[in-house]
Structure formats: C-alpha cells, structure tokens
MARPA-127292 format. One line per 8 residues: number of its first residue (from 0); their letters; for each residue x, y, z of C-alpha. Coordinates in steps of 0.02 Angstrom, whole numbers. Layout:
N
NUM	a	X,Y,Z ~ ... .
This chain:
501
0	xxxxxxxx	0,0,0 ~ 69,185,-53 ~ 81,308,87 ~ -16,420,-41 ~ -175,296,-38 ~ -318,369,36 ~ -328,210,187 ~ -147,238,230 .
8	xxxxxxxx	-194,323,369 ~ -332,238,423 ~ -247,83,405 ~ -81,138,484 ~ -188,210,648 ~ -271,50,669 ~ -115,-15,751 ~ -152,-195,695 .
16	xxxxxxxx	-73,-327,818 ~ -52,-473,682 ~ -17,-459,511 ~ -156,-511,373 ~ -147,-502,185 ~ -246,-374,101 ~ -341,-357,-63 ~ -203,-304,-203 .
24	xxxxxxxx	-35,-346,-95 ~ 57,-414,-227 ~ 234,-420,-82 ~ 206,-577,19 ~ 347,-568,154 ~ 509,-676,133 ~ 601,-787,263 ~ 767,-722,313 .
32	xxxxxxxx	817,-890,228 ~ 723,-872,75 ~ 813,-690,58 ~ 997,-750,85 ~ 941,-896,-38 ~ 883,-769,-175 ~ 1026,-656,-152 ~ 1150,-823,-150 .
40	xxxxxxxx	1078,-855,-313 ~ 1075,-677,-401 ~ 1275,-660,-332 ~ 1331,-837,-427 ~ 1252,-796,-570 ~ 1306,-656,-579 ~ 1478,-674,-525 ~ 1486,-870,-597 .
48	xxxxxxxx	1687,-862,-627 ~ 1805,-690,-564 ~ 1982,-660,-554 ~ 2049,-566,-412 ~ 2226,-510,-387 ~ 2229,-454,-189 ~ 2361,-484,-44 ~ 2311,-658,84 .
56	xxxxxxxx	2295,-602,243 ~ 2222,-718,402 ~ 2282,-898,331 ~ 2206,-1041,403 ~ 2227,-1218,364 ~ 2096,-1336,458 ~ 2095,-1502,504 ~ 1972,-1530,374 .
64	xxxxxxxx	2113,-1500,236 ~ 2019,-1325,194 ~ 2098,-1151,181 ~ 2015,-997,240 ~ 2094,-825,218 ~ 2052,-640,144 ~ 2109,-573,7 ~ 2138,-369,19 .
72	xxxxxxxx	2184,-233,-67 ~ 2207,-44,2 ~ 2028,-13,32 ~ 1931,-184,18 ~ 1945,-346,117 ~ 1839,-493,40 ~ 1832,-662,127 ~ 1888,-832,47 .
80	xxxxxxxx	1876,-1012,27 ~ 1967,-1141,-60 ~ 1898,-1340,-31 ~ 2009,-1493,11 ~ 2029,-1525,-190 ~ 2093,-1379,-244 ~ 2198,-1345,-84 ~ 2285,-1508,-136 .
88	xxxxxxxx	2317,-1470,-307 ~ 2396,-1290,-267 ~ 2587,-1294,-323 ~ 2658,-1194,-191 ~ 2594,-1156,1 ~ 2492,-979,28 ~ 2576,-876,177 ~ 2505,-720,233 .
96	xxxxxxxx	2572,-550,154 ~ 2592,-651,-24 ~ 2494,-562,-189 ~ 2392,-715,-277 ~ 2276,-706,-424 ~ 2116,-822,-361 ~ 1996,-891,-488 ~ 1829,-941,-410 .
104	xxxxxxxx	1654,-897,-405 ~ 1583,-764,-257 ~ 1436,-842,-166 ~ 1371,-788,-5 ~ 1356,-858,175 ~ 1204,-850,274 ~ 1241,-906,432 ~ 1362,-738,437 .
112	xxxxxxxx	1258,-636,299 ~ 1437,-627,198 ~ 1492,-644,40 ~ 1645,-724,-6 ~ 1743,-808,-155 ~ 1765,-992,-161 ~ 1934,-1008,-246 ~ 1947,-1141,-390 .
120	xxxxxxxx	2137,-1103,-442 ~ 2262,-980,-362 ~ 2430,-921,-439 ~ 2571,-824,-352 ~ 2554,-638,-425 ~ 2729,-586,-329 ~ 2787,-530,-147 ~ 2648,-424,-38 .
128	xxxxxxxx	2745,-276,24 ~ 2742,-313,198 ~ 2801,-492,194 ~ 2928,-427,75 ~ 2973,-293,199 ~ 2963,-456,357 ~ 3085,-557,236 ~ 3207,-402,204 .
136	xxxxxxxx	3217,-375,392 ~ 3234,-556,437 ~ 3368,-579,305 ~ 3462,-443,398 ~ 3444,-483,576 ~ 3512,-660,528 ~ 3653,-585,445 ~ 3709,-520,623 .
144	xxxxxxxx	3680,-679,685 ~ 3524,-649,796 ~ 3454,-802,746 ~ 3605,-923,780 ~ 3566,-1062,898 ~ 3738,-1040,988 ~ 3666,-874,1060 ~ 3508,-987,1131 .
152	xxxxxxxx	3514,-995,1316 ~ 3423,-1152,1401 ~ 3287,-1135,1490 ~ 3294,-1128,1686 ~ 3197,-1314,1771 ~ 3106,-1246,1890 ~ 3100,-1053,1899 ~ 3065,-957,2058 .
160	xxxxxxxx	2993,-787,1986 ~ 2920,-780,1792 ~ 2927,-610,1710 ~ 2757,-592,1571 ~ 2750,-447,1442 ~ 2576,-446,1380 ~ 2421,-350,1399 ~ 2363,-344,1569 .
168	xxxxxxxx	2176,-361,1509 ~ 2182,-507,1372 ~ 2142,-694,1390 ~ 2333,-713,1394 ~ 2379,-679,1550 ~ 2218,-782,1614 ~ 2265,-915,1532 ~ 2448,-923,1595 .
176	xxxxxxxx	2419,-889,1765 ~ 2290,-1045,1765 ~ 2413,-1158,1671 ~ 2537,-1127,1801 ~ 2439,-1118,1942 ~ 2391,-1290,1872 ~ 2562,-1351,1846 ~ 2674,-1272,1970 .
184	xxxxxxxx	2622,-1124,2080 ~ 2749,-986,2045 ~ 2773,-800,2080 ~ 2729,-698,1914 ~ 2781,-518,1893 ~ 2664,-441,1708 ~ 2751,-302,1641 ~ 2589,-225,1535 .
192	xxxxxxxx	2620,-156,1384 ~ 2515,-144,1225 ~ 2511,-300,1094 ~ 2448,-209,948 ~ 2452,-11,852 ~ 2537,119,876 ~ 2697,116,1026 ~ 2665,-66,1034 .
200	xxxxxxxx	2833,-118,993 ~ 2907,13,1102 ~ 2818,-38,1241 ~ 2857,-220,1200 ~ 3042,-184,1191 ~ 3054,-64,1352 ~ 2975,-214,1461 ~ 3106,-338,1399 .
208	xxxxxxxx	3237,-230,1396 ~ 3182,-201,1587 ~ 3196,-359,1650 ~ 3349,-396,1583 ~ 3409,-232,1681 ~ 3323,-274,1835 ~ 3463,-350,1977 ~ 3389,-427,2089 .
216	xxxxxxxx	3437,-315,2256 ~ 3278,-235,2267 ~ 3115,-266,2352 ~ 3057,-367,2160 ~ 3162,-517,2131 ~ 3221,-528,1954 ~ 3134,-646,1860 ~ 3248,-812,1811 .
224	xxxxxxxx	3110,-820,1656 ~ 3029,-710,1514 ~ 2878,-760,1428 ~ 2831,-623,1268 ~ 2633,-658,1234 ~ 2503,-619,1126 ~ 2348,-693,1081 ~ 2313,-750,886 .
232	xxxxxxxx	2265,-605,743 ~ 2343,-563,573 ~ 2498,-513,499 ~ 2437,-335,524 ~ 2376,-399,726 ~ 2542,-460,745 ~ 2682,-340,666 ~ 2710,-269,825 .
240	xxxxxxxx	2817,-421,852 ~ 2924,-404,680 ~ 2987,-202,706 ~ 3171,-235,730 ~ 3172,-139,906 ~ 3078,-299,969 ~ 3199,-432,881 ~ 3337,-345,951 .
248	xxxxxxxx	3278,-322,1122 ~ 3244,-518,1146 ~ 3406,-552,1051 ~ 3510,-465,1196 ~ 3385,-498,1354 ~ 3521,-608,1485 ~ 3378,-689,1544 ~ 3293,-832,1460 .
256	xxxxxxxx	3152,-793,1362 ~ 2989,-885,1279 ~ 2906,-817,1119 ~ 2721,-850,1128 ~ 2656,-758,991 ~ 2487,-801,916 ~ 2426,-1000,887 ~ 2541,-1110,811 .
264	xxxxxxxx	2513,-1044,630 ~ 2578,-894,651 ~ 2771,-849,670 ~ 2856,-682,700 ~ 3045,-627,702 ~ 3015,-613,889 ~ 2999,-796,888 ~ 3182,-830,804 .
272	xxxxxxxx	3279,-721,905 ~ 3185,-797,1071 ~ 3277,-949,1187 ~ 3132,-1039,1152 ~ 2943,-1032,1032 ~ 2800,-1101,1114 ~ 2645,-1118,991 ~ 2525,-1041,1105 .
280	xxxxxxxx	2535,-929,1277 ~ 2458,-1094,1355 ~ 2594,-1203,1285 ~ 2738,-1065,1362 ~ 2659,-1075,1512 ~ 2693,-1299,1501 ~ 2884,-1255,1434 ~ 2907,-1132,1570 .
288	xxxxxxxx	2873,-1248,1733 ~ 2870,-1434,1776 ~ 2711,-1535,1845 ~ 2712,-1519,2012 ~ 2611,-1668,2054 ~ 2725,-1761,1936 ~ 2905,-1684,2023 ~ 2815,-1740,2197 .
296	xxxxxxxx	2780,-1928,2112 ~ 2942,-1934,2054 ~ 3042,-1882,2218 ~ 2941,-2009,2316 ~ 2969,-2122,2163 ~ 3168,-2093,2179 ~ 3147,-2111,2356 ~ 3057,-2277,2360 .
304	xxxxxxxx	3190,-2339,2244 ~ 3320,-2288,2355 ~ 3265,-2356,2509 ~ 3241,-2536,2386 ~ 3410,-2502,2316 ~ 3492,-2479,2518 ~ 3387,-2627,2581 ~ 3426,-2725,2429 .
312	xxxxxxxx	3617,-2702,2428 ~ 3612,-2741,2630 ~ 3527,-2913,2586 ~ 3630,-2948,2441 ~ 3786,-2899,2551 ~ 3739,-3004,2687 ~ 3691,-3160,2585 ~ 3886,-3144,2517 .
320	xxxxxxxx	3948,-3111,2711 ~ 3840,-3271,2747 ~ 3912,-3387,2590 ~ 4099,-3319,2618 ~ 4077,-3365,2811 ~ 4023,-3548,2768 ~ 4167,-3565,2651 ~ 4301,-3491,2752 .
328	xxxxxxxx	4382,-3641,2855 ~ 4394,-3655,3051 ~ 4531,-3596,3159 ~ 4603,-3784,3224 ~ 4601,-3802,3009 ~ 4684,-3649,3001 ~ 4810,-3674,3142 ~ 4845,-3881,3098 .
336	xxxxxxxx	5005,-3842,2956 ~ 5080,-3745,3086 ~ 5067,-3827,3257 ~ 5114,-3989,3134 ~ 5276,-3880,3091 ~ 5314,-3822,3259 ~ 5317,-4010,3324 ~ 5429,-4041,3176 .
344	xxxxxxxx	5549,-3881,3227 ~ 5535,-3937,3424 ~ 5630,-4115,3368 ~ 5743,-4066,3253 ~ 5799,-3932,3381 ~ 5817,-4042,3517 ~ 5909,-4155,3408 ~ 6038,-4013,3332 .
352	xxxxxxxx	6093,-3950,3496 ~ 6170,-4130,3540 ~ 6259,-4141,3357 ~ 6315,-3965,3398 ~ 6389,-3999,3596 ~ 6463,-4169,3491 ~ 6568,-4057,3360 ~ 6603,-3941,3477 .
360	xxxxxxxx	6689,-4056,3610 ~ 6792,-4145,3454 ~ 6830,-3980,3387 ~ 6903,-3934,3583 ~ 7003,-4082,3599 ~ 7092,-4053,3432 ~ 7142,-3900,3513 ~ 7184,-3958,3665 .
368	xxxxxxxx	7305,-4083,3589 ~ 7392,-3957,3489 ~ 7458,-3877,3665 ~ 7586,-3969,3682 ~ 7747,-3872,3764 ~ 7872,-3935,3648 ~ 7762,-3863,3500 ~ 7758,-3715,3584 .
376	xxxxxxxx	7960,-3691,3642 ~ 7983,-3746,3444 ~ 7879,-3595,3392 ~ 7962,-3492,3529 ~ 8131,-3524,3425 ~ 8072,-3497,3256 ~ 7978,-3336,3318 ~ 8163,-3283,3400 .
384	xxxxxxxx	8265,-3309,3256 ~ 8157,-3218,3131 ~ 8182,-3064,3273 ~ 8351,-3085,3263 ~ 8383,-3048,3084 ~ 8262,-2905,3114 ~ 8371,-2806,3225 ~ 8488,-2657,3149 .
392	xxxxxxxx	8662,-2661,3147 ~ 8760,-2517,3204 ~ 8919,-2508,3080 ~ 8806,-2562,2920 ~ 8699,-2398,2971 ~ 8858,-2290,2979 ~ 8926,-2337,2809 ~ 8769,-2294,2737 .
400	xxxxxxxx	8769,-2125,2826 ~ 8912,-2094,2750 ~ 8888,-2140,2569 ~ 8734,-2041,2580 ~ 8838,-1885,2635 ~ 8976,-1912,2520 ~ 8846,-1901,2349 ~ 8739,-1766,2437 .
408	xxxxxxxx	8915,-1672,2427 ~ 8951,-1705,2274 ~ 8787,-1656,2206 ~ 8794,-1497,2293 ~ 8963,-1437,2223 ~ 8882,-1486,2048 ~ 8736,-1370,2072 ~ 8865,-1246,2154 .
416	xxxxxxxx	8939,-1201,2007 ~ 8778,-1224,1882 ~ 8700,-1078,1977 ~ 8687,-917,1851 ~ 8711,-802,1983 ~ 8867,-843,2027 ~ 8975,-773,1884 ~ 8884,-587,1935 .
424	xxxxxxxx	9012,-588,2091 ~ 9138,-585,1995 ~ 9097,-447,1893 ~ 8999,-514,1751 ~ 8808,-467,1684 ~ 8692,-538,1633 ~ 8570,-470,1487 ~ 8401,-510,1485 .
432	xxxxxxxx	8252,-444,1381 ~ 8075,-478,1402 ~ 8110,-629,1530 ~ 8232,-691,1401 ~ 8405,-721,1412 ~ 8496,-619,1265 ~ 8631,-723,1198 ~ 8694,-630,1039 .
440	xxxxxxxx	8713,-447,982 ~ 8570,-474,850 ~ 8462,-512,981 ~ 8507,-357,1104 ~ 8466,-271,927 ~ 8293,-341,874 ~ 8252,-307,1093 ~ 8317,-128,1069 .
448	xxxxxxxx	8262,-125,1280 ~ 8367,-252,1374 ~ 8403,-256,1580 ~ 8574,-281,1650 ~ 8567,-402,1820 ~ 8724,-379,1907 ~ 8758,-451,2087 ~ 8676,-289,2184 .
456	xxxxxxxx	8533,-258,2061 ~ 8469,-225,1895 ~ 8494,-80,1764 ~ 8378,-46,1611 ~ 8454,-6,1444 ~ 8421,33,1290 ~ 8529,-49,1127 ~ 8591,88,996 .
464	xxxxxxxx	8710,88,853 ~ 8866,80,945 ~ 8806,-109,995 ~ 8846,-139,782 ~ 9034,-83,813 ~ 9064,-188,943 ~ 9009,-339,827 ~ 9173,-302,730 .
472	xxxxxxxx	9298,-205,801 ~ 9456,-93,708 ~ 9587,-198,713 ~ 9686,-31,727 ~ 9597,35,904 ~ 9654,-143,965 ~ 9836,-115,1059 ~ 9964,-259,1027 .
480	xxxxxxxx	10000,-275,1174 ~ 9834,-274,1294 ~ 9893,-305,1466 ~ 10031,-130,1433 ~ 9873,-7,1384 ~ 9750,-84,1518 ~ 9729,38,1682 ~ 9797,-24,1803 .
488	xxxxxxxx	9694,-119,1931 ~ 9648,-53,2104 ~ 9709,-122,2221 ~ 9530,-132,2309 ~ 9452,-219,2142 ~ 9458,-426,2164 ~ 9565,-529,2043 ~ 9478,-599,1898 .
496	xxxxx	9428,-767,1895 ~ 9364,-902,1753 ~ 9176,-901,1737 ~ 9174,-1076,1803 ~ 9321,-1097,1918 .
C-alpha cells in the first residue's frame, strides 16, 4: 500500500497486532532464509567465474584439509575459501602477506550474511609488500647472527619468579596464570604493555629490555624467566612483534626468554631471536614450569627406589657375608700346618743341639792336643830367630850414613857451580830482555830495551848503534899488546877469575 492511498492512514492508525494479507498486496513477506537464498543465487550468477589479484591475509589451514583467508587490497577486504581439492592441487603453500591471483566464483554465506569467493585455482602474482618488507628484515637480523642457535640460552627447570610482557587485560595472561597455577604455583611479575598499534613495539621492547636490567637487590626479585605473549590475529595484529626494536631487544635480554606469539600458525621474528617458541601462551606457560604433582611422584618415586636399592644391597651384602663365612675354614684347620711344623721344629731342635755340643767337644780336643809345650818352645825359636835378623846393625847404618853424605856433597858442588848467579860476583852481567836471556848482539838489537842483572841489582838499557861496532871491532883501536894499555887495577878491585872456576 502507497503512503499516498487514501486508507494509509486509516490503516496505519489502526495499530493492527497481527499481520493479514490485504486485497491487491502483490509483496508476500520472505524468510530471512528465503532472502539469503535469493541473493546467494543472483550473486553466482552473476559473479559465476572472477579473477581477483589481492594480498592473503588471516591464513588458516583446518583439520578438514580447507583453507580460509582474505584477500585485500588498500581499501577492500573480501573473505575466501578454497575446498580440500583444490587446496591439494595448489603448487606452492599460501603464507600471509603473499599477492595471488584467485579464480573462483563469489557466493554468499548466510549463517554470517557474507559474501565471499570460493577459490577454484590460485597463482602467485609476486611478494605483498609487507612480507617482503618481514623477509628483508629477517634476512638482515640473521646476517648479524640474531638467529644463531649458539646465542640460545636453556631454559631454567624450575624457575622461582616468571617475568610476562603482555596485555594486562587479554585472555593471555588468564590463561597463563591458570596453566601454572595448574602445573606449578609460581610468583609472576606482568610487565603490561600494548600488543597491537601504535607504541606497541616500544612498549614491548622497554619491558624486555627491563627485566633484563632489573638485579635482583631490590624489594622485586628478578625474574629467572621471560615469557613475550600475545593472543592470535593477522599479519597486520601481529607486526608489533616483527619491528626490529623488538627482535633486538629479545636477542640481547640475559635472561631466558619464551616467544608465545599467536597460535601455532603464526610466526614472527620475535619468535627466532627468542631462547625458546612455544605455539600458544598456554603451551609457554607448560615449557616454562614442571608438573608439580609429577616432580612430587617422582621424588617419592626416587625415594622408594632408594630405600629398595639400600635394603637391597644390605641383603645382597649379607647373603655374600653369609656364603663367604660358610666357606672360610675353622681356626684348628687354620692353625693344623703350623702346630704340625712347630712339632717338627721342636725335634729337630732338640736333636741339633746334641750334634752341635758333639762337634764342639771334638773340635776342643783337637785343640787341646795341639798344646803341647814342645810345639810351643819350637815356635818360641822360630819366632826368635826371625827377630834376630830383624834387629839393625850399628856399623852397616854408619857406612850408609856416610855414602849418603859423600853423593849429597858431590851433588851440591855440581849445582854450586851451575847456579847463574854466581858469575855476577865476579863482575859479570847478565842481559836479559822480556824474561829472556839475550845471547847474541842481533838479539840485544831486534830487543832494542834489554836489563842488566848484576850481583847488587838491575839496570835498564836501551841498545843503539854503537852495539853494531862492537860486533866487529878496528883492528887498529886494538893495542898489541893489551895487558901494557890496560889501567891499572885497584888495588881494592878482586882478581879476575874463570867463569866456572
């Protein structure tokens, strides 16, 4: 009915409670189902086969073998589909941030009144800028080695305090406080920071970058564990945990840390420079801490064992004590060899002493015989005799006293007149030059510095030319007769003697 008809009014004041067709209503209502039917049809056939080049964001693989993702450009986001079949036949597997051309068919969803593409075939179309930008930066953190399992630190057994960057509000933290409290009851210190737009990251890498300062001294105890957790979202959800300031701030963080970004799909750059990756904040929360029910079963475990093992050893050991005792023999076995030996020793004593008294009494009368006093007055005269020729002999002493003194005389005069000195007394030098004797003129010569020893001392001199002159002397300055031009001696002066006289 038109809002212009004349009833309109009337009809729209009656304020009917039920509907009720009316003469000439040619719009009979719909069913929400029979609406999303008619519009499922109109959108396949019109949109029967579409190609659509767009970036995947929000990959999903389910158990089922199906893929779910979006496909996006800068101002649209369309939902997608792509059944087990084709999924299986695709030649490479779709990562979010990659460009793809799909080909499919758009149809529509009722149950969320959406429409989305079911994707028959789906071709790479080249790198999405951001995952290009995530590969770039992960290329170049690996470079400097953030990555390297070397830098990995192990992760502490059973931690007293656990330090948890994450939003204070999430299901996180919820659900690793009741995993742990289910596990192992343990003090946790949450550092909150935002997970997601703008300052995230530098939120993210001030808390990490704060426990690894913290030292301990204070009233809050350093934590010997860092857990990094987020709950699951997109590429764009989850950049936070790719900007390099994160990477690098769990790269150097001294204490061990846990990446538990998003489910198990989903991986960031936080997660390679981490200690360790859990899939899920739930699944850090199992790495961080032991079961305490099972450390309790396996301490009383260990400790049953132990007392078996103690009471097991002291049977065993007393079993052996009780087998080496039966075989060990008694003390008259023991003792039987020797008291046997000892009787033998007792007879063969007795019976040495009397061969030893026997020898000794034959061996004293032997003796006794030979002391006999004629023996002995026959020894006395040997013994005499021998003393006899012993004894000196005055006059044979005194003629060898005097041979003795007559070569010792003779031997002296000899080295009398041998002595060099002796000449000097008489007026004669002797010329020596360097410790040597000089014996010729040519030899004074090649010296040119002699000494003169004489019989009161010694006088240096030096050899000139007038030592060449007296080699060969003028015949003329030689008088005929020598002894009429000599001086004549004084009377004081000695006579001259031969060298050797």
């Amino acid at each position: 009915m038109s809002p212009t008809s004349p009833d309109f009014d009337a009809y729209d004041s009656m304020g009917r409670l039920l509907a009720e067709e009316r003469a000439g209503d040619n719009a009979p209502p719909l069913s929400v189902s029979e609406l999303s039917g008619m519009l499922k049809r109109t959108v396949e056939d019109r949109f029967g086969h579409v190609r659509l080049r767009g970036e995947i964001s929000g990959f999903k693989r389910a158990a089922s073998g199906h893929l779910y993702l979006a496909l996006k450009d800068d101002n649209a986001v369309l939902d997608g589909v792509m059944w087990k079949g084709g999924a299986q036949r695709l030649a490479f597997s779709p990562q979010d941030g990659v460009e793809v051309i799909a080909t499919g068919k758009l149809t529509t969803y009722p149950g969320r009144s959406k429409y989305q593409i079911v994707i028959e075939r789906m071709e790479l179309a080249g790198e999405g800028a951001l995952m290009a930008l995530l590969e770039k930066l992960k290329a170049k953190l690996a470079a400097e080695g953030l990555f390297a399992a070397e830098r990995k630190q192990p992760l502490p057994f059973l931690p007293r305090t656990i330090g948890v960057v994450t939003s204070p509000t999430g299901a996180v933290i919820r659900d690793i406080l009741h995993r742990l409290a289910d596990r192992c009851p343990t003090n946790v210190l949450v550092w909150p920071v935002l997970v997601q737009g703008n300052g995230a990251a530098e939120q993210i890498a001030r808390a990490v970058r704060g426990f690894s300062a913290m030292d301990g001294n204070g009233p809050v105890p350093r934590p010997d564990l860092v857990i990094v957790a987020r709950g699951g979202g997109s590429i764009e959800d989850l950049w936070s945990f790719n900007e390099e300031i994160v990477v690098r701030a769990v790269a150097d963080c001294t204490i061990p840390i846990i990446s538990a970004v998003g489910h198990e799909t989903d991986t960031t750059l936080c997660d390679h420079a981490a200690d360790r990756r859990a899939p899920t904040p739930t699944a850090a929360a199992e790495m961080a801490v032991p079961v305490r029910a099972d450390l309790l079963a396996t301490l009383a475990e260990m400790g049953l064992r132990a007392g078996r093992a103690v009471r097991r050893n002291a049977a065993q050991a007393k079993e052996r004590l009780d087998m080496q005792a039966r075989l060990m023999p008694t003390p008259d076995m023991l003792l039987a060899p020797q008291r046997q030996r000892l009787d033998q020793l007792s007879e063969a004593l007795a019976s040495g002493l009397r061969h030893r008294i026997a020898d000794a009494r034959a061996q004293l009368g032997q003796a006794g015989g030979a002391l006999r006093p004629a023996l002995l007055q026959q020894q006395l005269a040997r013994a005499s005799e021998r003393l006899e020729r012993l004894r000196p002999r005055p006059d044979y002493l005194a003629r060898v006293l005097t041979d003795r003194a007559t070569a010792f005389d003779r031997v002296s005069r000899h080295f009398t007149s041998l002595d060099p000195d002796r000449p000097l007394a008489r007026g004669y030098a002797r010329v020596m030059a360097g410790g040597r004797l000089v014996q010729s003129v040519a030899a004074a010569q090649a010296a040119g510095a002699v000494t003169l020893h004489f019989k009161d001392g010694t006088v240096d001199a030096t050899v000139g030319q007038g030592a060449a002159l007296l080699e060969k002397p003028d015949p003329a300055a030689i008088s005929s007769t020598p002894r009429q031009s000599r001086k004549p001696r004084s009377a004081d002066a000695p006579p001259q003697q031969d060298l050797f006289s």
